[in-house]
FILO-44255 format. One record per residue: residue in one letter; x, y negated, z negated of N, C-alpha, C, CB in turn. Coordinates in steps of 0.02 Angstrom, whole numbers, padded with zeros to 5 digits, always signed. Glycine has a CB too. Example, Ala and Ser with C-alpha at 12.3 -4.5 7.8 and 13.67 -1.06 7.14 Angstrom:
BEGIN
A+00660+00284-00390+00615+00225-00390+00660+00165-00390+00565+00224-00452;S+00642+00112-00354+00684+00053-00357+00645-00002-00394+00704+00030-00286;
This chain:
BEGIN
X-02419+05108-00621-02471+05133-00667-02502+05076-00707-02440+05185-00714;X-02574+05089-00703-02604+05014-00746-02590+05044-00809-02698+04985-00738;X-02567+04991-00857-02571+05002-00939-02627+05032-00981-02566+04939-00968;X-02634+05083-01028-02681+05101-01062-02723+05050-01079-02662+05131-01110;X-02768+05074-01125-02803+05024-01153-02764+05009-01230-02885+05047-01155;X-02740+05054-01280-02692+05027-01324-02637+04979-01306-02665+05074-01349;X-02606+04991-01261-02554+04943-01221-02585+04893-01222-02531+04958-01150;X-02606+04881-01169-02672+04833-01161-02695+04804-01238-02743+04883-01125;X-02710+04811-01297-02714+04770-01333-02657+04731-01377-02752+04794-01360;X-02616+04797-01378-02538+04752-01387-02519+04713-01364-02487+04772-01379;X-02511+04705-01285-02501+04642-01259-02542+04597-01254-02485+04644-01212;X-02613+04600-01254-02646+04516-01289-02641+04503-01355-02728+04504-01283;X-02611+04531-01408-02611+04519-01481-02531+04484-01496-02626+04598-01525;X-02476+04521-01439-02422+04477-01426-02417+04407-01388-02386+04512-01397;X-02470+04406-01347-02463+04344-01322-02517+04310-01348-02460+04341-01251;X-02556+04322-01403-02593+04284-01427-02541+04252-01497-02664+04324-01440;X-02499+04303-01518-02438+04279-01560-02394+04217-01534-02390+04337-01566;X-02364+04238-01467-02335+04202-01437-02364+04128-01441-02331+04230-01382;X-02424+04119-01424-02435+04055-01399-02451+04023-01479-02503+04052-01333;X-02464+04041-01523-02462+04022-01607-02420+04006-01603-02467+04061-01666;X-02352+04033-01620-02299+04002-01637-02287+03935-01604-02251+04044-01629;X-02288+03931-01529-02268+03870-01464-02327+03819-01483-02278+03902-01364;X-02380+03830-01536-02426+03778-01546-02379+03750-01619-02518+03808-01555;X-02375+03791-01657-02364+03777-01721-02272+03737-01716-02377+03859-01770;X-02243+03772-01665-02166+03712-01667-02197+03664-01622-02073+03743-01627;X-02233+03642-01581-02248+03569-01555-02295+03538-01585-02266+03565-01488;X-02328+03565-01659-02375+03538-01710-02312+03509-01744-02430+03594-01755;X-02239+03532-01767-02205+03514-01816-02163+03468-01772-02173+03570-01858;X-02129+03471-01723-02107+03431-01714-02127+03357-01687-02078+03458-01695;X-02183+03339-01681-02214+03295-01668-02213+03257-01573-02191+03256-01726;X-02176+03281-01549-02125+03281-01499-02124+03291-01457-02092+03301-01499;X-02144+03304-01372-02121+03376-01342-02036+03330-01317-02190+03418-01255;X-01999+03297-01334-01951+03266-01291-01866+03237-01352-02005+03187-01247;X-01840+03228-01334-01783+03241-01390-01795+03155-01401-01685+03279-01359;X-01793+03131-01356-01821+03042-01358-01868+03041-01423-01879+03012-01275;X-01937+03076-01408-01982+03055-01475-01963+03095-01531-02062+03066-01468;X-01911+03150-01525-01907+03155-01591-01857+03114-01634-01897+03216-01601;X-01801+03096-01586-01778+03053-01637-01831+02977-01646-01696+03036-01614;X-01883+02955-01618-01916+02913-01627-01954+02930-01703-01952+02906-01567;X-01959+02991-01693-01996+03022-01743-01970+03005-01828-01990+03099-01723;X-01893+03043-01811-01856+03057-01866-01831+02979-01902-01793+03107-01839;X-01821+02920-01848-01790+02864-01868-01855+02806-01918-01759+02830-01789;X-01929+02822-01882-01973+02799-01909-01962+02824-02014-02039+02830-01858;X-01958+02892-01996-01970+02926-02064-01901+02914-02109-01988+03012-02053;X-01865+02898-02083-01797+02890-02103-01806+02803-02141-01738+02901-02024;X-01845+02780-02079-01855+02688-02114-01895+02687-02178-01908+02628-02057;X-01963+02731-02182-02013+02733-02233-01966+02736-02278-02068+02787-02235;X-01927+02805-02304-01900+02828-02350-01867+02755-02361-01861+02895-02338;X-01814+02735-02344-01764+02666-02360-01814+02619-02364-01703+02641-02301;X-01893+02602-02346-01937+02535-02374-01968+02569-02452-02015+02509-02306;X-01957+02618-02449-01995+02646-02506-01936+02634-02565-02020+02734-02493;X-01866+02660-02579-01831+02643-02596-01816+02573-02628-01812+02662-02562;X-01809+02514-02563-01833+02459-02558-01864+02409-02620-01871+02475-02516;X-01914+02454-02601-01970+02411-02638-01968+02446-02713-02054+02418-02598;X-01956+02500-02732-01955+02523-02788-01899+02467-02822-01938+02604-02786;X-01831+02461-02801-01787+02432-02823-01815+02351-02851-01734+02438-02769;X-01861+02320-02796-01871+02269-02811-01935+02246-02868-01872+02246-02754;X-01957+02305-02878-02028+02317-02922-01969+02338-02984-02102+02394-02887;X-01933+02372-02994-01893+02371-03051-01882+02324-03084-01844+02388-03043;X-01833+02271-03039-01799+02204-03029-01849+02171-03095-01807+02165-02936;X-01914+02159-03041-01955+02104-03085-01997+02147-03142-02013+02055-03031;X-02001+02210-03157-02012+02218-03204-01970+02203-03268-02026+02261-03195;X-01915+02221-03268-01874+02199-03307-01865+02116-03334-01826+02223-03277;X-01879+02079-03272-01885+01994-03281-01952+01988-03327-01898+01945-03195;X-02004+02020-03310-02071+02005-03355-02060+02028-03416-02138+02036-03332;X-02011+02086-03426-02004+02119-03501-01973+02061-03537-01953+02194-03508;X-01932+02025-03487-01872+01965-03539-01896+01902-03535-01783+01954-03510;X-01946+01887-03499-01960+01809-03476-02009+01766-03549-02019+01813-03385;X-01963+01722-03562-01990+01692-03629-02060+01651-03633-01937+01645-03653;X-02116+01670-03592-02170+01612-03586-02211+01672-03548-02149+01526-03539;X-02287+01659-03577-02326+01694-03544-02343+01684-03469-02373+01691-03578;X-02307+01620-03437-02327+01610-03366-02270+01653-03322-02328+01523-03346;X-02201+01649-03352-02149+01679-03319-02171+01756-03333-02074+01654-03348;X-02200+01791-03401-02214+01861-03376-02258+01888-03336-02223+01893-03415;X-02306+01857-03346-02370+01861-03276-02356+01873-03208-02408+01795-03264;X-02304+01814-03198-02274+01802-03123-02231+01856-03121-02232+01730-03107;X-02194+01877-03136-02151+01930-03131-02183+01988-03131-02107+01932-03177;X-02233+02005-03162-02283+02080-03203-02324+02066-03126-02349+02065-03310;X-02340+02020-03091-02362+02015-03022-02339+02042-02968-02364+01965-03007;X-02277+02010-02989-02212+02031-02919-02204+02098-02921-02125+01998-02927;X-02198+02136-02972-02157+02185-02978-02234+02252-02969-02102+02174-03061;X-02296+02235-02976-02354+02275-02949-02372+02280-02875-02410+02249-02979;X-02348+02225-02855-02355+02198-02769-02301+02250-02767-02335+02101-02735;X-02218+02268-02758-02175+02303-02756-02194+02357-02740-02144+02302-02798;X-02216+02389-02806-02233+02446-02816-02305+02480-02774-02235+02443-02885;X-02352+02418-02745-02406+02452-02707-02380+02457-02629-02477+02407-02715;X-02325+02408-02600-02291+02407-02554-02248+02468-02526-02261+02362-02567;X-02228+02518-02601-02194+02567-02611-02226+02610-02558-02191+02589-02681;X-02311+02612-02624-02360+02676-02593-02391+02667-02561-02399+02711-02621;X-02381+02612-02517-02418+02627-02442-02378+02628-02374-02472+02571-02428;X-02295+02642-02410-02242+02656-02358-02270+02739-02377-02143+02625-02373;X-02275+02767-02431-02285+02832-02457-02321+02863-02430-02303+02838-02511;X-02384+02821-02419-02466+02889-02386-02433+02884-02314-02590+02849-02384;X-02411+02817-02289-02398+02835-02215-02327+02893-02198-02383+02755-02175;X-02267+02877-02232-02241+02914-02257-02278+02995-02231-02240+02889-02326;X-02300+03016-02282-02325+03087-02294-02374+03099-02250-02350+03100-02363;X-02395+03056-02199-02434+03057-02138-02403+03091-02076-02450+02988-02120;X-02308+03078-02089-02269+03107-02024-02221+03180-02065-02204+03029-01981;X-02238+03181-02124-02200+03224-02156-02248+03333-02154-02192+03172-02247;X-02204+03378-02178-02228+03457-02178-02279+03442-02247-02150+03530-02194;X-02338+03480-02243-02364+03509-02293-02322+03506-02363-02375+03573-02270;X-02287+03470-02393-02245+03501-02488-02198+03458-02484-02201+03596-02508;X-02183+03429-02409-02101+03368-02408-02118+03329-02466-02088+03300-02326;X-02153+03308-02475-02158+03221-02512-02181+03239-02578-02223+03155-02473;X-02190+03288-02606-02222+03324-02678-02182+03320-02738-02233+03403-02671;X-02120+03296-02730-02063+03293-02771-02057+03233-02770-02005+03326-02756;X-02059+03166-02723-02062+03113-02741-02135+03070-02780-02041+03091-02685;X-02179+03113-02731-02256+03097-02763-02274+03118-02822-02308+03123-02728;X-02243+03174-02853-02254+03164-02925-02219+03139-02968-02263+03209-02950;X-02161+03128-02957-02100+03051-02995-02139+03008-02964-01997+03035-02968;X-02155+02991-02939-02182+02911-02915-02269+02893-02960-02197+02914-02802;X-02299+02950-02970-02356+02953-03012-02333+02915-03074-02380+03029-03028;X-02290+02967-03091-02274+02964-03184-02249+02876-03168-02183+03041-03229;X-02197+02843-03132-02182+02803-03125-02229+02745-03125-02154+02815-03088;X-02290+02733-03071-02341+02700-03087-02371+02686-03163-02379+02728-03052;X-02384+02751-03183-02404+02749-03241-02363+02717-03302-02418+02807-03250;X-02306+02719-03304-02258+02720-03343-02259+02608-03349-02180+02777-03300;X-02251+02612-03260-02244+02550-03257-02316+02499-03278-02219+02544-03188;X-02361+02520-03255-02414+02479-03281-02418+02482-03379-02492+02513-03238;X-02405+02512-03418-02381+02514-03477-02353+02466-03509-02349+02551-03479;X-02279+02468-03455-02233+02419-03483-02272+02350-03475-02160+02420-03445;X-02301+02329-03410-02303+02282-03398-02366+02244-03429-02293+02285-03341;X-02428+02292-03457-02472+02271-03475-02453+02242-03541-02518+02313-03469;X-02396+02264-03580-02368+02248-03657-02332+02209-03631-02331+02301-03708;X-02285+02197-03586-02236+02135-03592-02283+02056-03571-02162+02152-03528;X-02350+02061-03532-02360+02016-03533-02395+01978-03581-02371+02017-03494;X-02420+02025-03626-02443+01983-03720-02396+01953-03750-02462+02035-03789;X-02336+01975-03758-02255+01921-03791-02290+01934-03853-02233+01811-03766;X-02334+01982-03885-02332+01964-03954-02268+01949-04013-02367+02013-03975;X-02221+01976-03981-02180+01947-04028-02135+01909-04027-02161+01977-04052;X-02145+01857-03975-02117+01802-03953-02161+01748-04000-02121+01795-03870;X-02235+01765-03980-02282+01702-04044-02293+01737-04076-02352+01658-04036;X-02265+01762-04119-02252+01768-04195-02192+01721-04221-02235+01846-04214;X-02136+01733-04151-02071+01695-04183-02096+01620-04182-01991+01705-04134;X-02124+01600-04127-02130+01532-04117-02182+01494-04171-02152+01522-04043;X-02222+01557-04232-02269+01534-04281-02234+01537-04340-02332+01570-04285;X-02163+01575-04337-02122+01592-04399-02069+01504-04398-02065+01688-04384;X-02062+01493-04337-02012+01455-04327-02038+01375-04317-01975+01484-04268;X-02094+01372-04327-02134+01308-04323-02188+01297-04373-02165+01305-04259;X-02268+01322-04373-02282+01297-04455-02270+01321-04488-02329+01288-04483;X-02272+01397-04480-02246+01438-04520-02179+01407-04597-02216+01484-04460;X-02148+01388-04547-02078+01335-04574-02102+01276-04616-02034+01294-04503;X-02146+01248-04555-02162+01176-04591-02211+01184-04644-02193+01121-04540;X-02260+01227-04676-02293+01251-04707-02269+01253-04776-02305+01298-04679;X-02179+01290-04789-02144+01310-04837-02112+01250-04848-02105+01368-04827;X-02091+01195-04811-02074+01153-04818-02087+01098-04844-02066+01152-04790;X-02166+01081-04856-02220+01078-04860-02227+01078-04940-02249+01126-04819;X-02226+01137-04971-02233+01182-05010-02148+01182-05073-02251+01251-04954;X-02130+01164-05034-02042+01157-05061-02038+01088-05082-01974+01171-04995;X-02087+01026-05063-02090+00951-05085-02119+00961-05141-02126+00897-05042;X-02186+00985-05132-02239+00971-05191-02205+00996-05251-02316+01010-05182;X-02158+01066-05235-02123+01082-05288-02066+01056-05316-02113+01129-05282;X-02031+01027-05302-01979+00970-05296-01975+00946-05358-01995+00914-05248;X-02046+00913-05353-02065+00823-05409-02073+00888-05475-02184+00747-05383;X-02059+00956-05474-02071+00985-05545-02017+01008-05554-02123+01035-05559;X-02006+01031-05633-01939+01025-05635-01948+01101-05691-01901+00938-05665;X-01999+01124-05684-01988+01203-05731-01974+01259-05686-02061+01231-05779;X-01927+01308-05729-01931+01368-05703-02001+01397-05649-01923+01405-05765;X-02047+01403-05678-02099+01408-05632-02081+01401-05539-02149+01350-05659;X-02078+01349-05543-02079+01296-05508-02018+01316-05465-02078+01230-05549;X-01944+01313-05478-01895+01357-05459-01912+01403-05395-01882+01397-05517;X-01949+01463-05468-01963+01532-05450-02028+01528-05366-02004+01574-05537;X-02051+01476-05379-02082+01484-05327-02083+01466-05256-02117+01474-05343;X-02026+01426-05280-02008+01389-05217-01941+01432-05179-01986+01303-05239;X-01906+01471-05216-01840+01513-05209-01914+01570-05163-01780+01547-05311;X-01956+01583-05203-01997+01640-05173-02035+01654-05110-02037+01648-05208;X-02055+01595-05090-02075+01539-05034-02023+01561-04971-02059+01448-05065;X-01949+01516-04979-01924+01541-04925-01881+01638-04925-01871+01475-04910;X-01909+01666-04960-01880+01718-04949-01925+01749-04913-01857+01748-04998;X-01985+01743-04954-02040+01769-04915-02027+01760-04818-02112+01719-04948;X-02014+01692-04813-02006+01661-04754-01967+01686-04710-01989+01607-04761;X-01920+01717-04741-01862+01729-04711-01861+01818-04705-01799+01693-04757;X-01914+01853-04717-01931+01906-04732-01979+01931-04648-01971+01897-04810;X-02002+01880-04625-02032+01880-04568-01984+01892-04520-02068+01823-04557;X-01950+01860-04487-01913+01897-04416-01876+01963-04410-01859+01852-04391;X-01858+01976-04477-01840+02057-04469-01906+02107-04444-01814+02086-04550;X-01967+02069-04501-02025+02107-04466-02024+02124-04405-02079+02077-04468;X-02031+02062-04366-02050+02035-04292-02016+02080-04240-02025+01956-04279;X-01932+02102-04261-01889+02144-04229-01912+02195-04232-01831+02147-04247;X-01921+02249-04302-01929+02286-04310-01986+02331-04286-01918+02275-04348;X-01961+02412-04252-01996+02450-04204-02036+02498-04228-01959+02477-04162;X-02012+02512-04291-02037+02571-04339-02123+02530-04380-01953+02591-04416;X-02167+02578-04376-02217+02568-04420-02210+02569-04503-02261+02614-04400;X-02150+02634-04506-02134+02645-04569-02101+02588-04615-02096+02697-04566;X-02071+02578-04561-02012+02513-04614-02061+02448-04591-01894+02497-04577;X-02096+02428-04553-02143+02398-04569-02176+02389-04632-02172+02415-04539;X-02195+02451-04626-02226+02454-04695-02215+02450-04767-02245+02492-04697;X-02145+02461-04767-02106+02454-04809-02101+02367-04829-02046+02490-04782;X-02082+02343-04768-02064+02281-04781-02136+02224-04802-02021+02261-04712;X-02179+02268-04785-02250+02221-04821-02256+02227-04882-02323+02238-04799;X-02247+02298-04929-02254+02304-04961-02202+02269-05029-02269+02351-04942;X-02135+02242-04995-02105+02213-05030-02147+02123-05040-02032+02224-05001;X-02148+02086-04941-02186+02048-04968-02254+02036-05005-02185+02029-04938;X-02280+02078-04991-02335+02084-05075-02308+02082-05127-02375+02150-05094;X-02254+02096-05141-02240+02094-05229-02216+02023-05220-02171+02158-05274;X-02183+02008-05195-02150+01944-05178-02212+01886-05177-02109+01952-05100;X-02263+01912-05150-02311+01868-05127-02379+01852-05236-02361+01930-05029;X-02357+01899-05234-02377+01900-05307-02333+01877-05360-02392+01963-05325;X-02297+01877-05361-02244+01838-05398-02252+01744-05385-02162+01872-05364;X-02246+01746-05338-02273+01659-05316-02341+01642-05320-02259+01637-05238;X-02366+01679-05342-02463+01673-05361-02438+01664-05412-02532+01737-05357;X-02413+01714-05469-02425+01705-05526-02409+01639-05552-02399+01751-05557;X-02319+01622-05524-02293+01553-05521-02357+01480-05528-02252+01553-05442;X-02377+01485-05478-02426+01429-05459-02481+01422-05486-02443+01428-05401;X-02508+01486-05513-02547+01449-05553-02553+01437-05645-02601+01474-05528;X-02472+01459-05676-02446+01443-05718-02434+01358-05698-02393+01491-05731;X-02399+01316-05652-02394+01272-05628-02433+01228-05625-02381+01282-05593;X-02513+01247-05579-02596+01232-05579-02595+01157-05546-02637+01232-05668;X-02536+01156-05494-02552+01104-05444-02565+01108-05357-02498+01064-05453;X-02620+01080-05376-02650+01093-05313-02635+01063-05253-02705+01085-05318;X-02607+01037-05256-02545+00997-05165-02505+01091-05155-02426+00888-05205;X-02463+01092-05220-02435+01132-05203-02468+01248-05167-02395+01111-05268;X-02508+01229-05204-02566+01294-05188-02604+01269-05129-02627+01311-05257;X-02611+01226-05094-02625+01210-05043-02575+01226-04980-02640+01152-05054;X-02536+01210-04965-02466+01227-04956-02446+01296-04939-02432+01212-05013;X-02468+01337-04999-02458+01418-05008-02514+01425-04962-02466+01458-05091;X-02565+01402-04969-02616+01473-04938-02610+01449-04873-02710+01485-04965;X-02596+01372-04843-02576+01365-04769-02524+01421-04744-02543+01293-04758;X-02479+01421-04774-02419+01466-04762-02454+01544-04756-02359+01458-04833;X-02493+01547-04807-02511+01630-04812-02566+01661-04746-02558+01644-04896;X-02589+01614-04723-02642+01597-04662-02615+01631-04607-02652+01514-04643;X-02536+01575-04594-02496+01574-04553-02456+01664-04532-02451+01516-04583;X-02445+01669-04614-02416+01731-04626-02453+01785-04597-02408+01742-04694;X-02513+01786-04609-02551+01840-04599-02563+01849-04494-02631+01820-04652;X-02560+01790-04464-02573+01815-04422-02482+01817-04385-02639+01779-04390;X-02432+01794-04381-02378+01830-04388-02379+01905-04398-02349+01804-04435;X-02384+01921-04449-02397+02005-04461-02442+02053-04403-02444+02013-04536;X-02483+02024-04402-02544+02021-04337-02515+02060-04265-02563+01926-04311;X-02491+02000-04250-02441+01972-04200-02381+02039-04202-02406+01884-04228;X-02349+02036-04248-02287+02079-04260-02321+02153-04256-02246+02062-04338;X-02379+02173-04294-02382+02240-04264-02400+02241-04207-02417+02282-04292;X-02437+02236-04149-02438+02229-04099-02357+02259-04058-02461+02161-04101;X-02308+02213-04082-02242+02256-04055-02220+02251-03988-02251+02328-04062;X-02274+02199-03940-02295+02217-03877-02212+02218-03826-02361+02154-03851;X-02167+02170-03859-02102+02133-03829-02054+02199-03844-02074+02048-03874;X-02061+02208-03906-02019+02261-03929-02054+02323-03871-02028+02276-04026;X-02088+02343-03891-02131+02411-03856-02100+02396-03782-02238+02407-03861;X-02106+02355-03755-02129+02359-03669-02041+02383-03672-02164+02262-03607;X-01983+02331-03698-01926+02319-03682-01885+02404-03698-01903+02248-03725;X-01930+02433-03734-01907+02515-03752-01923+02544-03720-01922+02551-03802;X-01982+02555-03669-01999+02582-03629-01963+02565-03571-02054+02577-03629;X-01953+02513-03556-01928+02480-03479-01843+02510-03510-01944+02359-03461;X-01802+02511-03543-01748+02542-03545-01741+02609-03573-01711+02505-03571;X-01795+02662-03575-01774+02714-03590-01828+02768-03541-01772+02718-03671;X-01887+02771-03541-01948+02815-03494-01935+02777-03426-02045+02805-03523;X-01951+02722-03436-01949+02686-03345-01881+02694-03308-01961+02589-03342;X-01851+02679-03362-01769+02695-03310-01743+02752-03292-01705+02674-03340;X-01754+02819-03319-01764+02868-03314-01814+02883-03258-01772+02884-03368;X-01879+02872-03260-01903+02902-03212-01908+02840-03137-01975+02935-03244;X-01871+02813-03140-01848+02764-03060-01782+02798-03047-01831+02659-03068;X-01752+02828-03078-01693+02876-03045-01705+02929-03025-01644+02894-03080;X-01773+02975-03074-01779+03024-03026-01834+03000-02954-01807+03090-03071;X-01858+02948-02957-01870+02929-02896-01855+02925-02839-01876+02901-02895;X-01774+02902-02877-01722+02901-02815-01707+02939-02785-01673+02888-02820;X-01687+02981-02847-01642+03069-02845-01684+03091-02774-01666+03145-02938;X-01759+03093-02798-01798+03123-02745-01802+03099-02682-01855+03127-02761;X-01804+03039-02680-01808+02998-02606-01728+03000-02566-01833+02904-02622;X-01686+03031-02598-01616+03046-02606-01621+03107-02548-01590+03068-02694;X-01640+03163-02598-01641+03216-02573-01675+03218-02481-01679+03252-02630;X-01730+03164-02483-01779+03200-02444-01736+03163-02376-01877+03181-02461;X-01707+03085-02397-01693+03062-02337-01629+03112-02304-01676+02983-02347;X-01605+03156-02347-01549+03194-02341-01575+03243-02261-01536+03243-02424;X-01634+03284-02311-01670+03323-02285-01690+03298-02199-01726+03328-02335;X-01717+03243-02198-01734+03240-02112-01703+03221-02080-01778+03212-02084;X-01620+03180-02131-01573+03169-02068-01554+03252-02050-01494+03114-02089;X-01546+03298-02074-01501+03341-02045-01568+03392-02005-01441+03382-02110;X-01629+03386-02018-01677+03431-01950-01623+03415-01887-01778+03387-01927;X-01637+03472-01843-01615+03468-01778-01656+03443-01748-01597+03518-01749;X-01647+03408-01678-01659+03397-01618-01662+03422-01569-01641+03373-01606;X-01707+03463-01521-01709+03484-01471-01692+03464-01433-01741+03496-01460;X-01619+03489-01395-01602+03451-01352-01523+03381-01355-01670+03427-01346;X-01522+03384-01417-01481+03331-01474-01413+03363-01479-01520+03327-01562;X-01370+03337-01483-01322+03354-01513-01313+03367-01588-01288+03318-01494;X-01315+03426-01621-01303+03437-01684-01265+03410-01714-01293+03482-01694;X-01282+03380-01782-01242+03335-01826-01249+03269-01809-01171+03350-01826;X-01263+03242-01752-01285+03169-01723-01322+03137-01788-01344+03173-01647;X-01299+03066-01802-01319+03050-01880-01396+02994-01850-01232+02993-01939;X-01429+02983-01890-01460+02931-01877-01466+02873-01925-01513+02952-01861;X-01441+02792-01916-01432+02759-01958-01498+02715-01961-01371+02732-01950;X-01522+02698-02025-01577+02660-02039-01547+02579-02077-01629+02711-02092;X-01570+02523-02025-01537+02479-02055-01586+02420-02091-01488+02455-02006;
């Protein structure tokens, strides 16, 4: 008996099913042969471990540019460690070139925030502002008060004392600045050297020698861009970020690139022996 015509559309709507599915598993597996799929799986297996890779080593030298004492050593490092990181994401697009529709969505958005996070650090660690602040606190800065501590010397009044005791406190009032992360206690601490800084005005020009008020306002010159320098924060800033947001989000980087390499060692193989491991070296 020939088939109705309802029959008849059931069975082209089943074998129009049929052949969907047999397109859509030889769309996913990339494959038709157990050979290319593990060719398949070992390629994607390598991305994941260069991606890894290179994250580790973009860490590495970020961290060297956060600590490196000279603006040539942070540059070079703040270099290395961007090269790393673009090396990452172009294991990544190719990556997500052999990967399903949503695989790579968990690493690609840790790896976003990560970029971002990292160009941050690195754009502040390579200013060192508060490396030259130390090296202006610790050189004229110094020699300035020192300076300033002769002329006062050859006098022998209280005044004179008071201003020179005021001088290096003031002086010595700077590298806590320089450390310090807070705006608040910043602020705090200016507002002491202002009183401080007024107290040795008043000194000097009860005194009314001018070697020595020469002296002061070199120093106060000095001072001011120190302060400058110190809010800025750039050494402090980058080195808080690089040990608390960046390090945090390069683990969940991992976590994720963790998970996923998990994920395509254990897909099956057509044809494969189940559980067969594949090693990426």
């Amino acid at each position: 008996m020939k088939p109705g015509i309802n029959e008849a559309r059931w069975m082209t709507a089943g074998a129009a099913l049929l052949l969907a599915v047999i397109l859509a598993v030889m769309h996913f597996q990339k494959g038709e042969s157990p050979v290319e799929q593990f060719a398949l799986k070992a390629r994607r297996l390598e991305l994941v471990n260069q991606i890894r890779l290179n994250l580790e080593s973009a860490a590495e030298a970020e961290k060297s540019a956060v600590m490196a004492m000279t603006d040539e050593d942070s540059q070079k490092f703040a270099d290395e460690a961007r090269a790393g990181t673009e090396r990452a994401e172009e294991a990544r697009r190719e990556l997500g070139k052999l990967l399903k529709p949503g695989e790579l969505d968990s690493f690609s958005k840790a790896f976003t925030e990560f970029q971002r996070i990292d160009n941050e650090v690195l754009d502040l660690a390579v200013k060192n502002t508060n490396l030259k602040a130390s090296a202006l606190v610790f050189g004229p800065a110094t020699a300035a008060v020192k300076e300033l501590d002769v002329a006062l010397s050859r006098l022998t009044s209280p005044a004179a004392t008071e201003a020179r005791v005021g001088a290096w406190r003031l002086l010595a009032s700077l590298p806590p600045h320089i450390a310090e992360e807070s705006d608040a206690k910043m602020d705090a601490m200016e507002a002491d050297m202002a009183k401080e800084d007024r107290q040795i005005r008043r000194s000097l020009d009860e005194l009314a020698d001018p070697a020595a008020k020469a002296s002061y306002e070199k120093f106060n010159e000095l001072r001011a861009q120190i302060l400058k320098l110190s809010r800025e924060n750039t050494n402090v800033r980058s080195l808080t970020l690089s040990l608390t947001q960046k390090r945090n989000v390069t683990a969940a980087c991992q976590d994720a690139l963790g998970a996923l390499q998990q994920a395509i060692q254990n897909e099956p193989v057509a044809g494969a022996t189940p559980g067969k491991a594949i090693t990426v070296r």
